[in-house]
Structures are given as structure tokens and as C-alpha cells.
N, CA, C and O atoms as CSV, one atom per row, in Angstrom:
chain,resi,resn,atom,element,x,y,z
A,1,UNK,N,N,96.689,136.993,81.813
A,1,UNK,CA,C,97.219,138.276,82.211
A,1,UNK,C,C,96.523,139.402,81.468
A,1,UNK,O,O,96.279,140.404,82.139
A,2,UNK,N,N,96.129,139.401,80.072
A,2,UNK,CA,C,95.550,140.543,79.285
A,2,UNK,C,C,94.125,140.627,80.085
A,2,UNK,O,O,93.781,141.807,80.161
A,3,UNK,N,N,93.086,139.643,80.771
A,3,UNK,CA,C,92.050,139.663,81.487
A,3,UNK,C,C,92.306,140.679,82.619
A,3,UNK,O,O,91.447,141.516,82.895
A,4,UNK,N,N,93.345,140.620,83.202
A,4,UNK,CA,C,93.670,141.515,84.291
A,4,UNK,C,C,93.895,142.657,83.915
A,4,UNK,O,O,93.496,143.520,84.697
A,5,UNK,N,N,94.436,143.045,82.914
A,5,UNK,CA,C,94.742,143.809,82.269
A,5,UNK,C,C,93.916,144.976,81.939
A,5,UNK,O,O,94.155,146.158,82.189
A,6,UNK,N,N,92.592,144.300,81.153
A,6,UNK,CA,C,91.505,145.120,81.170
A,6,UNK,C,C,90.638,145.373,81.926
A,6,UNK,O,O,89.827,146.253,81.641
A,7,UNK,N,N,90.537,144.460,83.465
A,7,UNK,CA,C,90.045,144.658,83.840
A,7,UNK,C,C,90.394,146.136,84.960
A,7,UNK,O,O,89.604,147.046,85.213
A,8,UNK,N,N,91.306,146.033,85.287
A,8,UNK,CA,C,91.820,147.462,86.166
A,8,UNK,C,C,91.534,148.534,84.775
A,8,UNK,O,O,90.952,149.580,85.059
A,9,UNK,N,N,91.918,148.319,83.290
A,9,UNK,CA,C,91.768,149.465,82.777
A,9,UNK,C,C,90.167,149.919,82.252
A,9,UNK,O,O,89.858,150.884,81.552
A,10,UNK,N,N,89.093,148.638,82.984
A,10,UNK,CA,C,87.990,149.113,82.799
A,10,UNK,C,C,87.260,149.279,84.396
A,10,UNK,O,O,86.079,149.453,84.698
A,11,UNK,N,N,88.136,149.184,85.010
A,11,UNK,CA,C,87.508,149.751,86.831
A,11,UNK,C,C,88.180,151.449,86.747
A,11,UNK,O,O,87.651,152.467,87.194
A,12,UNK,N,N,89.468,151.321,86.039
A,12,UNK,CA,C,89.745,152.873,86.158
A,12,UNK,C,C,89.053,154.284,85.497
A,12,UNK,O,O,89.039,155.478,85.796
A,13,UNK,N,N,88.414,153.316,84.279
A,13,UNK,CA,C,87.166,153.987,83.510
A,13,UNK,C,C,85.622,154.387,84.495
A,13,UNK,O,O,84.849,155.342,84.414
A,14,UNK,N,N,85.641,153.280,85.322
A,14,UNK,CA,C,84.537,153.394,85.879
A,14,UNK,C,C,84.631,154.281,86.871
A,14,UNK,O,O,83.641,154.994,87.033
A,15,UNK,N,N,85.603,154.447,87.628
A,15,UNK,CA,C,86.218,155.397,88.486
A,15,UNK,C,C,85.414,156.638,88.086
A,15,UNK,O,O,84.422,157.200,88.549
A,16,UNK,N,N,86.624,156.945,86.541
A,16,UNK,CA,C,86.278,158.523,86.116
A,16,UNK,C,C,84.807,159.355,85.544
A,16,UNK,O,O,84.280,160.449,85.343
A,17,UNK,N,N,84.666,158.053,85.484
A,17,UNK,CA,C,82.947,158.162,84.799
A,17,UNK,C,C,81.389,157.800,86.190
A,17,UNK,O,O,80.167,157.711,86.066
A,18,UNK,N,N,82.467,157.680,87.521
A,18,UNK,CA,C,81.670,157.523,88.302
A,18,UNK,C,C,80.581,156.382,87.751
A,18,UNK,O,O,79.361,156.545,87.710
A,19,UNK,N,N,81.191,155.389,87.406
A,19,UNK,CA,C,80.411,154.138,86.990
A,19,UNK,C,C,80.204,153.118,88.135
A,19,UNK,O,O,80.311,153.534,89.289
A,20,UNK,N,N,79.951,151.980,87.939
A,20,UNK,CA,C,79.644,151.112,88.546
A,20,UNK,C,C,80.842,149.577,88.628
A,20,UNK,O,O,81.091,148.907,87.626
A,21,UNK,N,N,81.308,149.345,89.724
A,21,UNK,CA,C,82.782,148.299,89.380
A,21,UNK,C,C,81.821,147.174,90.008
A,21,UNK,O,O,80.781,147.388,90.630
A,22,UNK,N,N,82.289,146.161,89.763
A,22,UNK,CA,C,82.311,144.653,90.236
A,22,UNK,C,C,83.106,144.648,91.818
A,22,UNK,O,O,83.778,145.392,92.532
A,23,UNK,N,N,82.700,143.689,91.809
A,23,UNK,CA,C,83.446,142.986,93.459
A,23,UNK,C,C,84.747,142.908,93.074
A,23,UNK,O,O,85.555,143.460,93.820
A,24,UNK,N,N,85.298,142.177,91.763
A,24,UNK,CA,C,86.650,142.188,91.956
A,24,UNK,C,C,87.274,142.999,91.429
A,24,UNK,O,O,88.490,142.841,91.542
A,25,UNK,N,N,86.726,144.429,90.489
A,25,UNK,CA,C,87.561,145.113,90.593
A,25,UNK,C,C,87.008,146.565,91.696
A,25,UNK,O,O,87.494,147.694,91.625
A,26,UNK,N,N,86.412,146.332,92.214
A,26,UNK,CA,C,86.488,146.868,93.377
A,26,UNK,C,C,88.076,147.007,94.563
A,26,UNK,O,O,88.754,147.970,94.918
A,27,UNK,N,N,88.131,145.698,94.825
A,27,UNK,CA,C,88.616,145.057,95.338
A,27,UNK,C,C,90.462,145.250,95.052
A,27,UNK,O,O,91.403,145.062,95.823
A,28,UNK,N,N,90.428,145.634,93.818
A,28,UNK,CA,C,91.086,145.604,93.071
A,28,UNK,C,C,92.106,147.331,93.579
A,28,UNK,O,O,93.327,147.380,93.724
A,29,UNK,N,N,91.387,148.207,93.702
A,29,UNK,CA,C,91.136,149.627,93.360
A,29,UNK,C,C,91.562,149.741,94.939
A,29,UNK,O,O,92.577,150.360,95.258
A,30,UNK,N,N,90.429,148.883,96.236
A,30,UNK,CA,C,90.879,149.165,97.186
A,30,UNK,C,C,92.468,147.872,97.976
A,30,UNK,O,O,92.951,147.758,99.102
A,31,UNK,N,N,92.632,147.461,97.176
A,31,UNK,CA,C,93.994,146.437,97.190
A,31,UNK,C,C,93.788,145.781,98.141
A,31,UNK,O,O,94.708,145.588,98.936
A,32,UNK,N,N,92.206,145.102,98.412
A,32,UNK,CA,C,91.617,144.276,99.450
A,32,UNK,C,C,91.274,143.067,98.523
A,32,UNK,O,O,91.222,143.060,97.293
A,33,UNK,N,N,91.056,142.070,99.383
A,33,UNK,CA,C,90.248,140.554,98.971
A,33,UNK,C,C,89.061,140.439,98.436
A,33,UNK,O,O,88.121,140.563,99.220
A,34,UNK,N,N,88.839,140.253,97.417
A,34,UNK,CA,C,87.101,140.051,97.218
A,34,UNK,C,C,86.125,139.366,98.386
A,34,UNK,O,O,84.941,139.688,98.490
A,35,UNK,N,N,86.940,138.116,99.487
A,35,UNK,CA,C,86.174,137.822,100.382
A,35,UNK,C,C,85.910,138.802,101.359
A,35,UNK,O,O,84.855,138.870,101.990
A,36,UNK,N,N,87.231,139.843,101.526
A,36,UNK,CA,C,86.870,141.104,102.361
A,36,UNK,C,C,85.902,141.894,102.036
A,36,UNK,O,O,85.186,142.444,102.873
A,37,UNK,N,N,85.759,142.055,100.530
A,37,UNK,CA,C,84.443,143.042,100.152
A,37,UNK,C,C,83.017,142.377,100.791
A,37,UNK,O,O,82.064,142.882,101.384
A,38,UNK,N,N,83.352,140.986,100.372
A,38,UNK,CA,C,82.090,140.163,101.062
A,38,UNK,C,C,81.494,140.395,102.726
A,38,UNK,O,O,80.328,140.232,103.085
A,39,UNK,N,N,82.291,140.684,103.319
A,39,UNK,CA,C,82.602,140.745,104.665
A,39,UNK,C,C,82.172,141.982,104.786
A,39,UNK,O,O,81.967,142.214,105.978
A,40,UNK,N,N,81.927,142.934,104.077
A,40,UNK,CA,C,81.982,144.593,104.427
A,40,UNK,C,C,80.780,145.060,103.830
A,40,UNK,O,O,80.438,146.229,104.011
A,41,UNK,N,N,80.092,144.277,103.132
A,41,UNK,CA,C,78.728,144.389,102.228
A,41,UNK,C,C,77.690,143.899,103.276
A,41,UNK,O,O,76.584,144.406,103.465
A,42,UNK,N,N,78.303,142.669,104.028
A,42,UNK,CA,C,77.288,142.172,105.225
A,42,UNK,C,C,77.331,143.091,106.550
A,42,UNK,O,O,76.613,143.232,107.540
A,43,UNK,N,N,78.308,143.540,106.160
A,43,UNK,CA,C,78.510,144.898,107.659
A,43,UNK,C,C,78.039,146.124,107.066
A,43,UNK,O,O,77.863,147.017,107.896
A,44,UNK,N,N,77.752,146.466,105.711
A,44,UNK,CA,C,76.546,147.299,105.406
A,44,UNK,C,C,77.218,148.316,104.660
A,44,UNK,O,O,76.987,149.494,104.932
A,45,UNK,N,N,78.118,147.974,103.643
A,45,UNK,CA,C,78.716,148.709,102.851
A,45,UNK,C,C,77.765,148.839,101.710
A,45,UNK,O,O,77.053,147.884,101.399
A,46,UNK,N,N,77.725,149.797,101.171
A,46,UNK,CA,C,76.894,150.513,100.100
A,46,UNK,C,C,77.152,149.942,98.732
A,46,UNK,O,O,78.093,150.240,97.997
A,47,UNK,N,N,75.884,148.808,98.416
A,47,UNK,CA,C,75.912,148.173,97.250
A,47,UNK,C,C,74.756,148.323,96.567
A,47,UNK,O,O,73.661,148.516,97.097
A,48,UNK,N,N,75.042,148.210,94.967
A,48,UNK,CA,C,73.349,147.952,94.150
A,48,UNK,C,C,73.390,146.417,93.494
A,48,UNK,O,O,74.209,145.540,93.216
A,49,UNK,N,N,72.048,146.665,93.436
A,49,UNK,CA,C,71.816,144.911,92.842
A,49,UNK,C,C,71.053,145.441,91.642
A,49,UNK,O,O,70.117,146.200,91.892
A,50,UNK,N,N,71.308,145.161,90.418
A,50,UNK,CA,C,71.012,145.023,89.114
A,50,UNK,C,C,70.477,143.270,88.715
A,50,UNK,O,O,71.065,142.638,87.838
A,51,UNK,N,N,69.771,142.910,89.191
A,51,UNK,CA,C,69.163,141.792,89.138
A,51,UNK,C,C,69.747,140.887,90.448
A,51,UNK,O,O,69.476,141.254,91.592
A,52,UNK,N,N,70.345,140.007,90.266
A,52,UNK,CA,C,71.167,139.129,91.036
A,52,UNK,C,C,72.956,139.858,90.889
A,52,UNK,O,O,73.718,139.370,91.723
A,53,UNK,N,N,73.469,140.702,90.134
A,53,UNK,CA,C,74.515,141.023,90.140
A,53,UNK,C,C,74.811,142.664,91.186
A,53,UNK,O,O,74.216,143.741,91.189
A,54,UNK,N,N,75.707,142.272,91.773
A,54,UNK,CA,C,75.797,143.318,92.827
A,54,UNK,C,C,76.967,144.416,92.323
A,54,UNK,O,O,78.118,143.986,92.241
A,55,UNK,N,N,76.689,145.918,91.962
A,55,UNK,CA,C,78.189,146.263,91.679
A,55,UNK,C,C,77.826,147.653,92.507
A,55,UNK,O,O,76.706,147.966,92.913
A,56,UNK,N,N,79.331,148.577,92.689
A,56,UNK,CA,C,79.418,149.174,93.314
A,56,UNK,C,C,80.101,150.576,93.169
A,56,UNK,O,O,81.051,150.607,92.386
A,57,UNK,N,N,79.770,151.714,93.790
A,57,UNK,CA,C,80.712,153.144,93.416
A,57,UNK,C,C,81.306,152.707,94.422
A,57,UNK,O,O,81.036,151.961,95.363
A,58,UNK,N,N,82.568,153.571,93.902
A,58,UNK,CA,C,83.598,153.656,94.410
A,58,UNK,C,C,83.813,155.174,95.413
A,58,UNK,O,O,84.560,155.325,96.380
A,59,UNK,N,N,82.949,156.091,94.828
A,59,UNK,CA,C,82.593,156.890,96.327
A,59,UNK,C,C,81.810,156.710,96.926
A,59,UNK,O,O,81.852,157.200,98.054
A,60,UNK,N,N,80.968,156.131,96.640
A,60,UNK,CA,C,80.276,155.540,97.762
A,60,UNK,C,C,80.906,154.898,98.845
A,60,UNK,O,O,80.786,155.071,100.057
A,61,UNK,N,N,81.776,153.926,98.016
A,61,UNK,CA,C,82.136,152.942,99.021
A,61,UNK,C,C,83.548,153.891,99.856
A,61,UNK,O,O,83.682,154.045,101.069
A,62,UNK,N,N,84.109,154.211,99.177
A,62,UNK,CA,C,85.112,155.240,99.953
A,62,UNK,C,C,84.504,156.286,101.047
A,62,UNK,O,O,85.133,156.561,102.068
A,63,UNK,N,N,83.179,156.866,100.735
A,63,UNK,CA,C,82.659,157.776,101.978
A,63,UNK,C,C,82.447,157.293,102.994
A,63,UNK,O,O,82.675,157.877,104.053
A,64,UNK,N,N,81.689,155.455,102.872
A,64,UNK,CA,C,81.564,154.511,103.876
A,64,UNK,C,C,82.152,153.976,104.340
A,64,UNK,O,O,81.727,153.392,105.336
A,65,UNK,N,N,83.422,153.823,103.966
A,65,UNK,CA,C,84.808,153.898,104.810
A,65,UNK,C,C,85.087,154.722,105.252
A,65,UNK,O,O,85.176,154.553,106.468
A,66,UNK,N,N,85.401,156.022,104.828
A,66,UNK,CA,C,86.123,156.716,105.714
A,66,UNK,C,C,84.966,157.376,106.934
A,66,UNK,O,O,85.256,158.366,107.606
A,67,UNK,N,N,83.780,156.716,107.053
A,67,UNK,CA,C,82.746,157.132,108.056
A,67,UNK,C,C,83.060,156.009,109.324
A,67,UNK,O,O,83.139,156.170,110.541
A,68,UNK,N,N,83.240,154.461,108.209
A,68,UNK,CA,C,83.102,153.633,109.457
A,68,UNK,C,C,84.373,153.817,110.244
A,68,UNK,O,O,84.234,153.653,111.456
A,69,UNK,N,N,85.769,154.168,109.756
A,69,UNK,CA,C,87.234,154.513,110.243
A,69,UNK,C,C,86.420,155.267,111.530
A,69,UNK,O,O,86.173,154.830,112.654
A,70,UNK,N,N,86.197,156.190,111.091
A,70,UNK,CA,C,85.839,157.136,112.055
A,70,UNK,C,C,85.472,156.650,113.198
A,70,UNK,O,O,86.054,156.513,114.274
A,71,UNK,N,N,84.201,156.351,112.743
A,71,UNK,CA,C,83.292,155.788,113.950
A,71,UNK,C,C,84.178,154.421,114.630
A,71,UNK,O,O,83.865,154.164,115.792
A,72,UNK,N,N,85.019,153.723,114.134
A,72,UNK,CA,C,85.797,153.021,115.032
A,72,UNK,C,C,86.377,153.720,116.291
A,72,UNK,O,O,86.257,153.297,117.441
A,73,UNK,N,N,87.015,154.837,115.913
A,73,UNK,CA,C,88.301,155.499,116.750
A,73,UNK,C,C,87.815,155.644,118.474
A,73,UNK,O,O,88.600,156.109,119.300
């Protein structure tokens, strides 16, 4: 539980500092599945790769949502 713990209180850091989150606390932030993030990265959600590790903004990924919403309607 303390793992979880820090981890939302180091995605909420990353937030404010416009940092870089992981898949699961991504995931975390948008109260989705990590397999859903998986699913939304192959449909062309806005990720970086730092070697083999993939992490992600969180406005980024929020602008690319609320574009693809759109473009659903």
C-alpha cells in the first residue's frame, strides 16, 4: 500500500512540474486500465520513449483526448 502511495504522490508531482508519468500512473490520474493506455498508444496517443521505457505528459495526453472525443461526435 505505501508503493501506491507514492506513487500517485509522485504522478501528482509530475503533473505540477509538467513532468513525465509512467503507464501506470498515468493510468492512474486518468482512472483508466494500464491495458487501456496500451490500447490508446496503438491508436496514436502521444508518447516518448527514453530508451525502451515509454512515459508520458499528461497534457499532452489530455489535449489528445479531448481532440479524439471530438472527432468521434
Amino acid at each position: 500500500m505505501t508503493a501506491q502511495v507514492v506513487s500517485i504522490e509522485t504522478a501528482r508531482k509530475s503533473r505540477a512540474q509538467g513532468g513525465y508519468l509512467t503507464k501506470t500512473q498515468l493510468s492512474e490520474q486518468l482512472e483508466m486500465s494500464p491495458r487501456w493506455i496500451e490500447y490508446q498508444v496503438a491508436a496514436g496517443m502521444p508518447s516518448h520513449l527514453f530508451g525502451n521505457r515509454r512515459r508520458f505528459r499528461l497534457a499532452e495526453v489530455e489535449d489528445w483526448l479531448a481532440k479524439e472525443s471530438a472527432w468521434a461526435r
